[in-house]
Structure formats: structure tokens, C-alpha cells
C-alpha positions in Angstrom: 21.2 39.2 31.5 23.3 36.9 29.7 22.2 34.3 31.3 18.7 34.6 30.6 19.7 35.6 26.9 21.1 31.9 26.5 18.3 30.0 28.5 15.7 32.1 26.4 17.4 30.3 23.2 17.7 26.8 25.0 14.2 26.8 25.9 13.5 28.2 21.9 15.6 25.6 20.1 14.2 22.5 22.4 10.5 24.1 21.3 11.7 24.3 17.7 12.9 20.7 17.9 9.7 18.9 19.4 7.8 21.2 17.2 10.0 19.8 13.7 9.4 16.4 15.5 5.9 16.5 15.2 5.6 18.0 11.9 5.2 16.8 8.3 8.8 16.4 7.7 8.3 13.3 11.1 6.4 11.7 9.0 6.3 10.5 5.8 3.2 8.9 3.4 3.7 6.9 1.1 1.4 5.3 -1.4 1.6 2.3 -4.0 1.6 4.0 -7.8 -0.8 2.2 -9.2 -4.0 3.3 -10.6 -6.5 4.5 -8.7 -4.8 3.4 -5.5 -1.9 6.1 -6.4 -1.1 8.4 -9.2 -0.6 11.9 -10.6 -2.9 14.1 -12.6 -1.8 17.6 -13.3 1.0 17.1 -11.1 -1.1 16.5 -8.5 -1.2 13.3 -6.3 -4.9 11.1 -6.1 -6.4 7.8 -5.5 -7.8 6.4 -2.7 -4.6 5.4 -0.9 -3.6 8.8 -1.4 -7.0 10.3 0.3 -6.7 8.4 3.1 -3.2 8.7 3.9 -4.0 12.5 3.9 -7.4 11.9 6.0 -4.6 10.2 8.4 -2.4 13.3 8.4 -5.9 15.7 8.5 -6.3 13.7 11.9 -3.0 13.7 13.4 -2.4 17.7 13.0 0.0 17.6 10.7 0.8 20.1 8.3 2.3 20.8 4.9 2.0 16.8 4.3 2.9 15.6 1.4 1.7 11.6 0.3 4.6 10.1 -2.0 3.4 8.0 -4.9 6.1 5.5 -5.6 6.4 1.5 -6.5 5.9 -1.1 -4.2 9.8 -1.8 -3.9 10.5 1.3 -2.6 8.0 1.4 0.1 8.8 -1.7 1.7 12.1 -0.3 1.8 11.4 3.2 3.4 9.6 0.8 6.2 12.7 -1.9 6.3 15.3 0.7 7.1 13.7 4.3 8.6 15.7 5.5 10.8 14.3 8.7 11.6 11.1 9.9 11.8 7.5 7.8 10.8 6.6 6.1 7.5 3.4 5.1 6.9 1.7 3.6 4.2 -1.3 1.2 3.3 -0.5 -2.5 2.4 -1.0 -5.6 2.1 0.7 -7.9 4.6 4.6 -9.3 3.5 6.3 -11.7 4.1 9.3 -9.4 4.8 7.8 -7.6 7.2 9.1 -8.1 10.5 8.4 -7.1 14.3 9.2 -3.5 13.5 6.7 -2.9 11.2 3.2 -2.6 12.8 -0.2 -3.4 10.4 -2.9 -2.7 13.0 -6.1 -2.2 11.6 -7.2 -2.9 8.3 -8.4 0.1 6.2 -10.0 -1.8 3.2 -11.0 -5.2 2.0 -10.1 -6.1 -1.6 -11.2 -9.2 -4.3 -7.8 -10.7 -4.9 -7.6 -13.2 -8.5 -5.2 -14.3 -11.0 -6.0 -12.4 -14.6 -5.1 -13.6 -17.9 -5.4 -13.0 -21.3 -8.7 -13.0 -23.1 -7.4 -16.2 -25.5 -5.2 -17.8 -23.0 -7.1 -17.8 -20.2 -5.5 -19.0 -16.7 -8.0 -21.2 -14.6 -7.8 -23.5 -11.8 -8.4 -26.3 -14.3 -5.0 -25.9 -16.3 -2.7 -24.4 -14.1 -0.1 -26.6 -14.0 3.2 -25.3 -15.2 2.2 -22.3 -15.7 4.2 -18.5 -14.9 2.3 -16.0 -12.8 4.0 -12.4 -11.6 2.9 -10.7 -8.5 4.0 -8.0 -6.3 7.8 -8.9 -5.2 7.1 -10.5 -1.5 3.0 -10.4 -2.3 2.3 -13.5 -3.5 1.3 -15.2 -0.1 -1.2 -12.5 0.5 -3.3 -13.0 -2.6 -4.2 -16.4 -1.5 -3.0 -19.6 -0.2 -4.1 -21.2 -3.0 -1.7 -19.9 -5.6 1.2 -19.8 -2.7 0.9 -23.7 -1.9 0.4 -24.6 -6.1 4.1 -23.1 -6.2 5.5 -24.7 -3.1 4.5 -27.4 -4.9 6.2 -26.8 -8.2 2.8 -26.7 -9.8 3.2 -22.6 -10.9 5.9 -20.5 -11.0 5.6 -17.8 -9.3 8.0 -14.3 -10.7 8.5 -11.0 -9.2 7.1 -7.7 -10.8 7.7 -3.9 -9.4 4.3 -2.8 -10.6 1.0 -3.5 -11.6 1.8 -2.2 -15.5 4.7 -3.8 -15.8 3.0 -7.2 -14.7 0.0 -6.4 -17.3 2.7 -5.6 -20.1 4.8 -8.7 -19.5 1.4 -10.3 -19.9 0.5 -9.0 -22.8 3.4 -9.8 -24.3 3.6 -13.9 -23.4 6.3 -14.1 -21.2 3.9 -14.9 -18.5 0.6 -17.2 -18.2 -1.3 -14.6 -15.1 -1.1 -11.9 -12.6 -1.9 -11.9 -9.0 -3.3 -8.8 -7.2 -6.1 -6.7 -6.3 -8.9 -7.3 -9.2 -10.1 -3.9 -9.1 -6.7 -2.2 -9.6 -5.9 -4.6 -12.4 -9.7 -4.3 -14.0 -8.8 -0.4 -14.1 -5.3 -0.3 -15.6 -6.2 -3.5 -18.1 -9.1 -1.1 -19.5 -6.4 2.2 -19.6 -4.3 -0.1 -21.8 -6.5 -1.8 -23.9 -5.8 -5.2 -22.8 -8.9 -7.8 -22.7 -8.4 -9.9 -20.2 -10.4 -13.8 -19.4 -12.6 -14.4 -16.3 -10.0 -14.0 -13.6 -9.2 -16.9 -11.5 -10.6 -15.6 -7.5 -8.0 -16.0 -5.1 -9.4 -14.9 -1.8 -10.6 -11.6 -0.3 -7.8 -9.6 1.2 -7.4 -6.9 3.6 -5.1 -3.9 3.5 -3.7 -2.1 6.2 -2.7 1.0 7.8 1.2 0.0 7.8 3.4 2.1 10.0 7.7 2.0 10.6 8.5 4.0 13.7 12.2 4.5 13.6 14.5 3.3 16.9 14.7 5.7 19.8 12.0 7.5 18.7 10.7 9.4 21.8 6.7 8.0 22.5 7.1 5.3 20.0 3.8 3.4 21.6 2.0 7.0 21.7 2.4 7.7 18.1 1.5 4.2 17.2 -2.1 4.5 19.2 -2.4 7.6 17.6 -2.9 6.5 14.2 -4.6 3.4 15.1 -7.2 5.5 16.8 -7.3 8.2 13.8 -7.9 5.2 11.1 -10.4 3.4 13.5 -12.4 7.3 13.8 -12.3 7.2 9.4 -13.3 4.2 9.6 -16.2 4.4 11.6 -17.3 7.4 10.4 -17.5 5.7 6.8 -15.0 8.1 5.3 -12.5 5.5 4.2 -15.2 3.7 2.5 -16.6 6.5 0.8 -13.3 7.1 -0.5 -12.6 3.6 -1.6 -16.1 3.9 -3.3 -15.2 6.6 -5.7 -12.3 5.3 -7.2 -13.5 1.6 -6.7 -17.5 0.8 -7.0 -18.4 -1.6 -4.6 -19.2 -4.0 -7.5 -15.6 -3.9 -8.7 -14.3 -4.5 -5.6 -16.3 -8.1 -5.0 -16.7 -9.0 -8.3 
């Protein structure tokens, strides 16, 4: 009787444990908090990073998820060093991002320009020595363009941890442009009251489901192809664009 008392709570406690594994508390969301990619209102987490992470969850069976809204900085570093668990998040390719951190399917495709402000407008006509901020490790995704100007010593390029903070430096002269997503920085600019020029177009670029899978983790591959298929199903069924669409009219996002 003892005996089947004890492999009773073996056989409970190694259900409990793969259940826990596949739960929310396996996997964490993150998204990047800036407007209307990621904020709060009323407490309550939106924007359209946050909507499809939790599409992502929807898909995957996961309950009681909650999708973090935090700065860039600290996301790269939840995917640098997990070691327990899944984190997953939507990005834009870095150059820190190494063979651990998989990007396998783009979720959306953003206009990408340097802004400036309205009368001291940044263009590709007087760039020289002039200081533009992006996202710390971003500023090789917003175009080779600006990335090879400041290989070669034509811009500077400087480091900021948000998308407000970038727009207040700006406003306050201590640098020439921004680099990032246009319609992010078209949104926030109005918010604050800050006119901006013509931007300067960089390139279109894609962001991407971004997933850190920690080591050991049992069916690593598995839970990879999972939410690679459950982004390619929202994708295909239009959801993620229809999401991207409220927060971000299609003529924001090319213009």
C-alpha cells in the first residue's frame, strides 16, 4: 500500500512538473515600450506587439500569460542570458544576437528614416558630421546607409534606451536625428508636441518573431517549430496585419 502511496505522488509531481513546464510561467513575452508598439493604459498592457505576442500565447495553449512591456535594453538581455524557460519577443534583427537566439519569420514590415527637427532638418544632403541616436545595437538594421556614413566617420552614431528619450535628446540639441521605425516615432513626436522635418528614408525593415530557448531545455527544436508555425497561421490568416493596422494605418507605415 505504501508503495503505491509513493508511486501515486511520483507519477503526480512528474505530471505537475511537465504541466508548470508548459505553462505561462515557461514562457515569457516581452514587448518594446514604446508607443503603440507597447504601453499601458489603465494599467492595462496594449499595442500591437503586445496583441500579437498574446495571439502567439492564444495559439500555443498557454494560460494566465502575461506580455511584459519593458525598454529595448532589457529585452535583449532576457534573450542574451535565459536560462530557464522561453522568451520571446518581436524585434528587429542585432547585431548582438548570436546563434542562440532564433528570428524565424518576420511578423511585420516597417518604413525605417532618420527624423529631425522641423528647423534643423537632417537630410542626405548635409549629413556630414552630424549626431544621430538609435536603439543601442539597432543602428545596422535601420539601414546600411546610415551604418556605412558612420563607418566612415561621416555621422556619429549614439546609443538611446528608448524612443522618448531619443525624441527628448532631440528636442533639446544635443543630437542632429533619430533612427527607427517612422511610424512609432510619427506617433510619439505628435504625443509630445514636437514638429519634426521630412524624415530622411532609410530602408524598409522587417521585424520578427524573436525567440531564446534556454540550454537543456527538453524539445528545444519542438517548441521552436511551434511558434514558427503559430506566427506563420496569424500571419496567413491576416490577423497580424489587422492588428498592425489599428494602431499603425497602412499609410503611416510606408510613408
Amino acid at each position: 500500500m505504501a508503495l503505491k502511496v509513493m508511486i501515486a505522488i511520483i507519477i503526480f509531481s512528474c505530471s505537475s512538473c511537465l504541466s508548470a513546464k508548459h505553462s505561462g510561467e515557461f514562457y515569457r513575452f516581452y514587448a518594446l515600450n514604446s508607443k503603440p508598439a507597447g504601453f499601458k493604459e489603465g494599467g492595462e498592457p496594449k499595442g500591437y506587439y503586445v496583441d500579437i505576442l498574446k495571439l502567439v500565447a492564444q495559439r500555443l495553449k498557454l494560460d494566465d500569460v502575461e506580455v511584459n512591456v519593458v525598454p529595448y535594453p532589457r529585452i535583449v538581455n532576457e534573450l542574451l542570458h535565459n536560462e530557464q524557460g522561453v522568451v520571446i519577443s518581436c524585434l528587429f534583427p542585432n547585431k548582438k544576437f548570436d546563434q542562440s537566439i532564433h528570428q524565424p519569420i518576420a511578423v511585420a514590415s516597417f518604413q525605417t528614416a532618420v527624423v529631425s527637427i522641423a528647423d534643423k532638418p537632417f537630410t542626405w544632403d548635409n549629413f556630414e558630421g552630424k549626431r544621430v541616436a538609435s536603439l543601442r545595437g539597432a543602428s545596422k538594421v535601420y539601414g546600411l546607409k546610415l551604418y556605412d556614413a558612420a563607418e566612415q566617420g561621416q555621422v556619429t552614431i549614439l546609443s538611446a534606451q528608448t524612443y522618448s528619450q531619443a525624441l527628448k535628446l532631440l528636442e533639446a540639441g544635443r543630437i542632429d536625428g533619430f533612427a527607427g521605425n517612422l511610424g512609432i516615432i510619427s506617433n510619439l513626436a505628435q504625443e509630445m508636441e514636437i514638429e519634426l522635418a521630412q524624415p530622411a528614408y532609410l530602408t524598409s525593415a522587417k521585424s520578427y518573431i524573436t525567440i531564446s530557448i534556454a540550454p537543456n531545455t527538453d524539445n528545444a527544436e519542438q517548441i521552436l517549430q511551434d511558434i514558427e508555425l503559430s506566427v506563420q497561421q496569424l500571419l496567413e490568416s491576416g490577423e497580424i496585419q489587422d492588428i498592425v493596422e489599428s494602431y499603425l494605418p497602412k499609410a503611416i507605415q510606408e510613408r
